[in-house]
C-alpha angles and dihedrals in degrees: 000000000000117000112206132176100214117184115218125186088331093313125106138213142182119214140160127235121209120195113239104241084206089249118148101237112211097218129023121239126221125244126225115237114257111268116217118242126215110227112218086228124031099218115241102237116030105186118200119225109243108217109242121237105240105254124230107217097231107201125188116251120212090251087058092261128135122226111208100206123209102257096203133016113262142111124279115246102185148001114228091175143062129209101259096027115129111232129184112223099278109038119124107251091178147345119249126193118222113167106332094313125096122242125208110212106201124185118258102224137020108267146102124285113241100180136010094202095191137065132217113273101033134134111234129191128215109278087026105145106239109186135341125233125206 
């Protein structure tokens, strides 16, 4: 069994991580609910993690294009482009679902998309090409 000291929204708790044997266990046990710990000095800065838009690699092809990749495997929920709309870097070309989150794909570079090679609906694999930008 693992301690750890894990720090949560400015609150801190100490738990203990045990690895799975890969036993099946007859009966489940019941875990105890996570008991906040003071700490003897609040720190000065805390500084709260941003979550990270997934990030297309976006790759040149040999006619100029770009190719925006599937970063993970998942299914496409939406299309929030269409081929020969002009879109700014940033801007959300279509939702992907990994793993029960939505994930917003944006396009890499200011252009103008020249394919959507899915379709809502699909499953996609890691590498998958996506859509193509002039």
């Amino acid at each position: 069994m693992k301690y750890y000291t894990i720090t949560v929204n400015g609150n801190t708790y100490e738990v203990s991580v045990e690895e799975n044997t890969g036993v099946a266990v007859s009966q489940a046990t019941p875990l105890a609910a996570p008991t906040p710990v003071k700490t003897s000095a609040p720190k000065a800065e805390v500084k709260q993690p941003t979550p990270a838009k997934p990030a297309a690699a976006p790759t040149t092809s040999a006619a100029g294009g770009v190719k925006v990749s599937s970063p993970m495997p998942g299914k496409i929920l939406s299309l929030k482009a269409n081929a020969g709309q002009t879109v700014k870097k940033g801007e959300v070309i279509l939702i992907l679902e990994a793993m029960k989150m939505e994930n917003e794909i944006v396009a890499p570079q200011d252009g103008t998309v020249a394919s959507i090679n899915v379709t809502v609906g699909q499953s996609v694999e890691a590498g998958d090409l996506l859509a193509t930008l002039n």
